[in-house]
N, C-alpha and C positions, 0 to 999 in steps of 0.2 A: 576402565570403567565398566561395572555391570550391566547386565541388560535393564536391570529396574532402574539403577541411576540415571541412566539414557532413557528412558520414557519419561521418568519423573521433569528431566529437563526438559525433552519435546515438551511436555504440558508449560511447564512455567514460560519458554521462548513463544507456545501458542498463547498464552495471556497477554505477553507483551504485542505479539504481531497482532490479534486481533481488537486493541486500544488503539493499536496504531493505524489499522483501517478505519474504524469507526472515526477514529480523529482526522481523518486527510481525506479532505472532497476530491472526488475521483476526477477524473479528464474525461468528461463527458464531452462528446461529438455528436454534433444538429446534424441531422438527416439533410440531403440539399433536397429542393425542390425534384428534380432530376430522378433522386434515388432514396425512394424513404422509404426501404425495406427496413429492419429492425429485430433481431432475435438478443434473447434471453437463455443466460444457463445458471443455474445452480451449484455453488459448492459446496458440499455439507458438510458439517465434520461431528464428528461424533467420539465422546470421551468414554472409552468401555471400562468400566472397574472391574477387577477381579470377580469371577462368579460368585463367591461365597458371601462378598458383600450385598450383592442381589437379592439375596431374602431380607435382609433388614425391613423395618418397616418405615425408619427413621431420615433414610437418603433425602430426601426429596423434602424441601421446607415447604410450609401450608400456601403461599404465595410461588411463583416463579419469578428466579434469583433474578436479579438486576447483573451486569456482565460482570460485574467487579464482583460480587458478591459471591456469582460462580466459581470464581478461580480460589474462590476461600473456600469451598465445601470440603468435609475428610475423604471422600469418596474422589474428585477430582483430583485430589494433592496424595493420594495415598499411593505409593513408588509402583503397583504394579497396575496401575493405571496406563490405558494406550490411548492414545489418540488418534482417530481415525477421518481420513476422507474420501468420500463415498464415490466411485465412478460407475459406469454402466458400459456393460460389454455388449452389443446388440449383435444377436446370434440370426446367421443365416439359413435359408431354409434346407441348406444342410446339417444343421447343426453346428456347423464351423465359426461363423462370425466370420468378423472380414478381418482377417490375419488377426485375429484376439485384440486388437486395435481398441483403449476405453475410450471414454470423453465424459462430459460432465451431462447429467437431462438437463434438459430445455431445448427452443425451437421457436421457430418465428413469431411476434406479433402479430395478433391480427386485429381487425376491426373488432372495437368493443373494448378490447384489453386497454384497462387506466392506469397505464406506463409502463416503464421497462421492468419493474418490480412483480409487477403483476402478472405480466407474461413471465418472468421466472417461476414462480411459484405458480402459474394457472399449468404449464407446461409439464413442471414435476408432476403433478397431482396426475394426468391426462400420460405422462411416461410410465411414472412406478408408482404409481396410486398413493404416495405419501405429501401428506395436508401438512403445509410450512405454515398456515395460517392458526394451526396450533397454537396452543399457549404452551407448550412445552417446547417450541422453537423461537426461535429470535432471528432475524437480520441483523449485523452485525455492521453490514456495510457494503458498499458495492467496490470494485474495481475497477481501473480503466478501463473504456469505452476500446474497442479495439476495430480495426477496419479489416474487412475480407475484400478484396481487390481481384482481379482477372487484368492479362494483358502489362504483364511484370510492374503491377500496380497503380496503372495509369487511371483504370476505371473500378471504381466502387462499386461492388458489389450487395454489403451488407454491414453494416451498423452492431456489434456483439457487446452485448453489456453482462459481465460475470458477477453475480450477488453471493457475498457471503453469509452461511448460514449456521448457526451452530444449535446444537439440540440439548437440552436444559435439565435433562433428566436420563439418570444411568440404565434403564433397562434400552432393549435395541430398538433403533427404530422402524415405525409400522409400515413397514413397505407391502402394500396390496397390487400384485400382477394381474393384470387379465387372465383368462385360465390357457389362454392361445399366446400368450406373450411372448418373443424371441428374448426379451432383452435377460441379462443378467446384473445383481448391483453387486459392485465388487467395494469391501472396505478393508481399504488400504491403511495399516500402520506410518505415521511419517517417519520414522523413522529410518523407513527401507527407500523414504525420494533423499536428494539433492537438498540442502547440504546435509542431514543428519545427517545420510550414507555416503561415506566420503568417495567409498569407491562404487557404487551402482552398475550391477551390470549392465551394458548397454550393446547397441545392435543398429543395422541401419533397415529404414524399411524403401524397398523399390516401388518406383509411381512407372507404369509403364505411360513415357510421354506419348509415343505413337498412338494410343488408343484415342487421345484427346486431337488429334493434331490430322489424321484420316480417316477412312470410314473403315466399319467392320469386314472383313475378309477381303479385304482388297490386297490390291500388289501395292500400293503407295504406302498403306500401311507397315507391311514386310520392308520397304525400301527404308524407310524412314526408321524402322526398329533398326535395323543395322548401320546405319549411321551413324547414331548419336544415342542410341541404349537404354538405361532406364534413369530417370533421377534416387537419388538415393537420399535420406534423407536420416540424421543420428534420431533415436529411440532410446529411452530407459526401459527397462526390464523390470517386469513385478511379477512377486510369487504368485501362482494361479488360483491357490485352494485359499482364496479370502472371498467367495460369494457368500453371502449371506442370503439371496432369494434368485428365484428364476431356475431356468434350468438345470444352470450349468452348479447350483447350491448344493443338489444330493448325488452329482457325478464324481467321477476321478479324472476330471478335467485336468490334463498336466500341461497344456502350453503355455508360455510365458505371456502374462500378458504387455501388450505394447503401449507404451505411453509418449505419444509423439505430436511435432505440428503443432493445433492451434491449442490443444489438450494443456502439452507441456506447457507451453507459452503461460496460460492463466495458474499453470500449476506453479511455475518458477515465480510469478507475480506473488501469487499468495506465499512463497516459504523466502520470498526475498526481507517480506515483511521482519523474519526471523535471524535472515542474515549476519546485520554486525552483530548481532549481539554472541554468536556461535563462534565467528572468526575476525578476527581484528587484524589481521594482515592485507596488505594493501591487493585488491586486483587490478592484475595486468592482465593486457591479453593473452601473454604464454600462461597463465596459470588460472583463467578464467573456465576451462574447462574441467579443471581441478577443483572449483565450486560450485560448478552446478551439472558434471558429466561425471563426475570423478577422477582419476590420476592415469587412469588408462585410454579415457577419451583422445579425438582429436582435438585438433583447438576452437576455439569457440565461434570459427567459419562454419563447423561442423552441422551448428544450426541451421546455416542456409544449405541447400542441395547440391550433390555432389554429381556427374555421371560414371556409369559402370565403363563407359569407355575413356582411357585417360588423355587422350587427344583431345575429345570436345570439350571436355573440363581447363585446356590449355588456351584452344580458341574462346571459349567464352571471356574465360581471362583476358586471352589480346586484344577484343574488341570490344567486351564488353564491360563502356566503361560506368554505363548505371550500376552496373555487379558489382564493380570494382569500389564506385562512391560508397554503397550499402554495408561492403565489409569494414573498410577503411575507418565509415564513421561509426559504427559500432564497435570498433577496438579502440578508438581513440576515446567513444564513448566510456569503455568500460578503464581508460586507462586513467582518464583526469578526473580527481575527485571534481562533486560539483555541478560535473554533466548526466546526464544520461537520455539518450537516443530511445526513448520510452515510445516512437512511431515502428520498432521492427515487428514486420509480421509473421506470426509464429503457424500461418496457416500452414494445412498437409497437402494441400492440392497443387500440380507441379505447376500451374499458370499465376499462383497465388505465394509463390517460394521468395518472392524480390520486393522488395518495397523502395521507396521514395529515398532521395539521398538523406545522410545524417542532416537533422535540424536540432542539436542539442538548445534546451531548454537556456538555461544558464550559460553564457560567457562573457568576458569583457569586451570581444567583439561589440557586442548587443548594444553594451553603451557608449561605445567610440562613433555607431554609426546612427543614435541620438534620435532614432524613431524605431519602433517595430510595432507589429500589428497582431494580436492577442485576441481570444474567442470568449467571452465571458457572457452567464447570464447574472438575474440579482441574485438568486440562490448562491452561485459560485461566490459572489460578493460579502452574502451574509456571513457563508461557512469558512471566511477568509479571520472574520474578527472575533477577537475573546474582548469583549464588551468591559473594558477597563473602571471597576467601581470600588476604587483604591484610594482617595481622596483622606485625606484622615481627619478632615472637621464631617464628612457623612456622617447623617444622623441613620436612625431606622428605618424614618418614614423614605429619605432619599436614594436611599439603597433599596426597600423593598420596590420605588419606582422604577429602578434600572433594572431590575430583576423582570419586574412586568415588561419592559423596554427589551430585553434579550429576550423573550419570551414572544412577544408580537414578533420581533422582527425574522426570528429565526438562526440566532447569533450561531458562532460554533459553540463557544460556551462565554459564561458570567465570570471574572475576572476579582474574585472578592478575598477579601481579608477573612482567616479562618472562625471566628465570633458568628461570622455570617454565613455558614451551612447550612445549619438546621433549616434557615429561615428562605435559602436558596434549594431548598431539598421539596423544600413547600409549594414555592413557587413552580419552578420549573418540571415539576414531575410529570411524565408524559413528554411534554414538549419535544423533546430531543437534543436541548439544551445541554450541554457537560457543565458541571461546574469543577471551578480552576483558582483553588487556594494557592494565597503565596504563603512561602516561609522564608525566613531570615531577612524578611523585606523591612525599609529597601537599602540595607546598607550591607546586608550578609557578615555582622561582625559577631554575632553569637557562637559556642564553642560547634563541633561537629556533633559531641553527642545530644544537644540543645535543637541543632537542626532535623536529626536521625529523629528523634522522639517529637517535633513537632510534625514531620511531613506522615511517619504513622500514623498518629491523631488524625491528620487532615484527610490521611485516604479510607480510615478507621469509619468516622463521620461522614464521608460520602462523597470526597472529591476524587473524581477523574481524571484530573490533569493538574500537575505541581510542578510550580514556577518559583525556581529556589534562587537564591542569589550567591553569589560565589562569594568566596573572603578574597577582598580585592586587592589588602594590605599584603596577604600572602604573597597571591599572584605577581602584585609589581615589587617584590623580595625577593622573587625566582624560587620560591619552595613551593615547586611542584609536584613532591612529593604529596605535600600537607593538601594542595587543591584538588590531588586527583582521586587522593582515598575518600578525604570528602565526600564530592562526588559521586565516588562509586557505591560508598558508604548508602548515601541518600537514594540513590537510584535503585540500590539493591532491597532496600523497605519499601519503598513507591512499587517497583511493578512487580513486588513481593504480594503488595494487597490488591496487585490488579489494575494500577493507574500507568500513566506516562508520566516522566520527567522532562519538565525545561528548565532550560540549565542559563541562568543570565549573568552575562559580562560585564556589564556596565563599562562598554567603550569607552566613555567620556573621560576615566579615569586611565586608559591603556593605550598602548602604542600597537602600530600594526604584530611585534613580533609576539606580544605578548596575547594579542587574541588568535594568532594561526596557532601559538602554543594549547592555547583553549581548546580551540576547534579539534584539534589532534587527539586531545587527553578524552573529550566527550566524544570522538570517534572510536576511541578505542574501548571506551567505558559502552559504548552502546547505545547511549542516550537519545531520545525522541526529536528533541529541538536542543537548540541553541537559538539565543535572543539575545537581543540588542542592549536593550538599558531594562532600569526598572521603572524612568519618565520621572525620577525623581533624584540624578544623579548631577545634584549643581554644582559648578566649579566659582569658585571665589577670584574673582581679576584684579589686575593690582589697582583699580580705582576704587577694589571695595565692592563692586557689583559679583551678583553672581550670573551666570549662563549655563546654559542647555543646550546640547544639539541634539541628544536620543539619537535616533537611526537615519544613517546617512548613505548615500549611494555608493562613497568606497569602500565602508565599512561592511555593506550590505553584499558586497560584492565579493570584497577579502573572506568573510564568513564563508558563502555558498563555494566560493573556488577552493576550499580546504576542507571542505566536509564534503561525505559522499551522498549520493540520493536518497541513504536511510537515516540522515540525520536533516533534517528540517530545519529552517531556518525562519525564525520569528521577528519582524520588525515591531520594536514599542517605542514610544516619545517620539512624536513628530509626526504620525500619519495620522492627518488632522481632516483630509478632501481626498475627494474621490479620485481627481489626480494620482495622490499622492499612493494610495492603495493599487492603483492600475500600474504607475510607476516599479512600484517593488514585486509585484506579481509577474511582470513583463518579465523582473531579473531571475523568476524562478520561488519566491517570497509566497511560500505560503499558507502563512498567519500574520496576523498584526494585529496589536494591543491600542483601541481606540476608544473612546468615551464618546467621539461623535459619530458611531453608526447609525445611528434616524440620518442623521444630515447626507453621508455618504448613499444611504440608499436611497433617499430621496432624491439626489442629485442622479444616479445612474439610473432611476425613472424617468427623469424629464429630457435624460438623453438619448431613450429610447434603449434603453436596457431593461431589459422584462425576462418574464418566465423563459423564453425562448431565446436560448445563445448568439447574439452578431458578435461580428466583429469589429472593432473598437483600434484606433492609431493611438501608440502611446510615445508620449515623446519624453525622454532620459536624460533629462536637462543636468545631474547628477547629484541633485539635493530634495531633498523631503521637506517639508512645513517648518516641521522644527520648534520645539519649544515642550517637550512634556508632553504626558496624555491631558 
């Protein structure tokens, strides 16, 4: 593959990832009483077009592009297009920096700052003088909430929220230095991270523990360095000569720079985004360093700290069996589709190298032992539901009312029949709302090239997120063949014009083997979600009646145990109470297709669910409401 065909795809796999944040509420974490420090960072990314296209006068449309609209301009889609993301080299007052070491700008909240957003953006501005509050930048989404800990993770430290940022327009961006400023902004091609670059050079950087652990020029100090060494910690490797401002921009600065610790950590977050869609072979632990270290790395213990002496590396092992749970559950994490140990901390500091044993998200554990306890606020709540206005006797006037309705409440997005874009394009602009046309609803019996040309249409028109229905005759015929081109068919137009794809099974009609076969085919295909029913899949009983179940607790369950962390899983028909939403969120669930969100969110206000995250006992009784949306 050429270099331009490989950038051209870094862009299109950035379209997908960055739909895919925008669509998945982050795991935000409440500050305790105890400890409510709080920092913010920024990650930017920025699309360079070829110079030549830079004189144009035409790049740039009279409005700034809505996200989907983006990934359609000639300039973004044109093969010798890079994509870039921005880090900061803060140079010491040698000139050195501290081992070429980047990170992302940002730095702590303080008083005054109106949320973790704010302190991103207040903090850039205050680091390298560039204003995200532009209209030629957008937020795109935030990432997991991440914890900084001391004392092999027992005590909380600091609270780190990472915002994605993308910049909307091909000339560079305005970065203004102080005239005394050490820092340097380095933009980085993705190409040259994990996984584009299969094999990355990499490196380890040493934390001298002794420094932290005695005082300066002492003999305990020296005693202690010879004991037990330095911690050693894996590192990617980046070419040097990508500053764009600061110093180190008009030198011949040749050290490589270091990308390690808590750095990597939100770097791997963001390009995981892009993952299945790059590589559709299964990770295991031996070859988990082969996706995100390359093929030369070690293995993906590598992450956590090593020491330079190899006895203490043996004792820690023999006694140390928090170490021992940390690594365990993170290769078991990465080994079972379904889970993932999303608490490892990626800090650089050596008292900050260990976290908390595996607590994976998802397992059938969870509901054999019929209670677990979950941290949710109503935001988390709202951004759980695509506001189902699917009905087929809706009139206008009833659908522009649920529109208003997803609009008050904050939904993820409006759940509507494609007729009803325009009029959802009206409604919810601004708000933050997505909207989420079906196609082939709800029986998915229309041809493949019937579906390809409707879901273009729909993302053509302005939907964000497309809920297609599979041919279910195929699937329970075993021509898997005919389901998966489909499929990939559909998916390949969808986040062709910048949307995500849900991909729905309609259980009600399928047996366990025939939805893990699903799950497989949308894992390999790359797809956003998998969902449950389309709440309108009635079976006929021999008395003549018809029934519903929609989404069910072992169905719900089979799904997330077979798909991996980049494929999502959607409960619809049946999450009818707030129960029932806490219920399948507990299992890992998170979306669900409901018509009664006023009532849910109103319920988890009188519970004492508010702006501000508690936590909530849910009990796994193993059945949902049940009966439709």
């Amino acid at each position: 593959m050429s270099e331009h065909q490989t950038q051209g795809n870094v862009v299109k796999q950035l379209a997908l990832a960055l739909n895919r944040i925008r669509a998945t509420p982050p795991r935000i974490i409440s500050s305790p009483p105890t400890q409510p420090r709080r920092a913010s960072v920024s990650l930017i990314i920025h699309v360079r077009p070829p110079a030549h296209l830079l004189a144009r006068a035409d790049l740039l449309p009279p409005t700034p592009p809505t996200l989907n609209d983006f990934f359609r301009l000639d300039w973004v889609n044109h093969p010798e297009s890079v994509a870039e993301l921005l880090y900061i080299r803060r140079e010491g007052r040698d000139g050195k920096g501290a081992e070429s070491h980047v990170a992302f700008p940002g730095g702590r909240s303080e008083e005054g700052d109106e949320g973790a957003l704010y302190t991103a953006m207040r903090q850039t501005w205050e680091e390298i003088g560039l204003d995200l509050a532009d209209s030629e930048w957008a937020c795109v989404g935030q990432l997991d909430d991440r914890e900084i800990t001391t004392s092999l993770g027992k005590r909380l430290l600091m609270i780190l929220s990472p915002f994605v940022f993308l910049h909307l327009s091909p000339h560079p961006p305005h970065i203004d230095l102080q005239e005394d400023s050490q820092t340097t902004v380095h933009a980085i091609p993705l190409q040259f991270l994990p996984p584009f670059n299969r094999k990355p050079r990499t490196t380890f950087v040493d934390i001298d523990i002794a420094s932290r652990l005695a005082p300066r020029n002492s003999f305990a100090r020296v005693f202690v360095r010879s004991l037990i060494g330095n911690m050693k910690f894996g590192a990617v490797l980046l070419p040097p000569r990508t500053a764009i401002a600061g110093p180190a921009a008009s030198s011949t600065h040749e050290e490589d720079l270091k990308l390690w610790g808590l750095t990597l950590g939100m770097t791997l977050d963001l390009v995981q985004n892009m993952l299945e869609k790059m590589s559709t072979r299964p990770v295991a632990p031996t070859a988990a360093s082969a996706v995100f270290l390359g093929e030369g790395a070690a293995s993906m213990t590598s992450i956590f700290p090593r020491f330079s002496i190899p006895d203490v590396n043996l004792w820690i092992w023999v006694f140390g069996k928090r170490y021992r749970d940390v690594i365990r559950g993170w290769e078991a994490s990465m080994a079972q589709p379904g889970t993932n140990d999303r608490r490892i901390n990626w800090s650089g500091s050596a008292l900050n190298a260990f976290y908390g044993a595996s607590n994976p998200d998802i397992t059938l554990i969870q509901i054999m032992s019929n209670t677990v306890k979950i941290t949710v606020s109503q935001a988390d709540i709202a951004k759980m539901i695509d506001l189902a206005l699917l009905q087929p006797n809706m009139t206008d006037e009833e659908i522009r009312a649920g529109l208003e309705t997803a609009k008050k409440f904050k939904t993820a997005t409006a759940c509507i029949k494609p007729y009803s874009i325009p009029m959802a394009k009206e409604i919810l602009a601004g708000s933050g709302v997505l909207i989420c046309p079906v196609i082939g609803f709800p029986h998915g019996n229309s041809t493949t090239k019937v579906k390809v040309f409707e879901a273009t249409e729909a993302v053509k028109s302005g939907g964000h997120e497309i809920d297609m229905v599979i041919n279910v005759g195929k699937a329970l015929s075993g021509e898997w063949e005919y389901v998966e081109e489909e499929i990939k068919q559909i998916n390949d137009a969808v986040v062709g014009g910048g949307a995500i794809l849900k991909v729905i099974f309609e259980n009600d009609y399928l047996k366990d083997e025939h939805i893990i076969k699903l799950c497989e085919i949308c894992t390999k295909i790359g797809v956003a979600f998998v969902k449950t029913s389309t709440g309108y899949g009635f079976k006929k009983q021999s008395n003549g009646m018809y029934s519903y179940d929609g989404a069910t607790i072992p169905h719900l369950a089979l799904m997330r145990k077979h798909c991996p962390p980049s494929v999502q899983v959607k409960a619809a028909g049946g999450v009818k109470t707030l129960d029932d939403l806490l219920r399948v969120r507990a299992m890992g669930i998170t979306r669900v297709g409901a018509s009664a969100a006023p009532a849910i969110i109103a319920e988890a206000g009188k519970r004492g669910i508010g702006e501000t995250p508690v936590e909530v006992e849910v009990v796994l009784d193993g059945a949902v409401s049940g009966g439709g949306y």
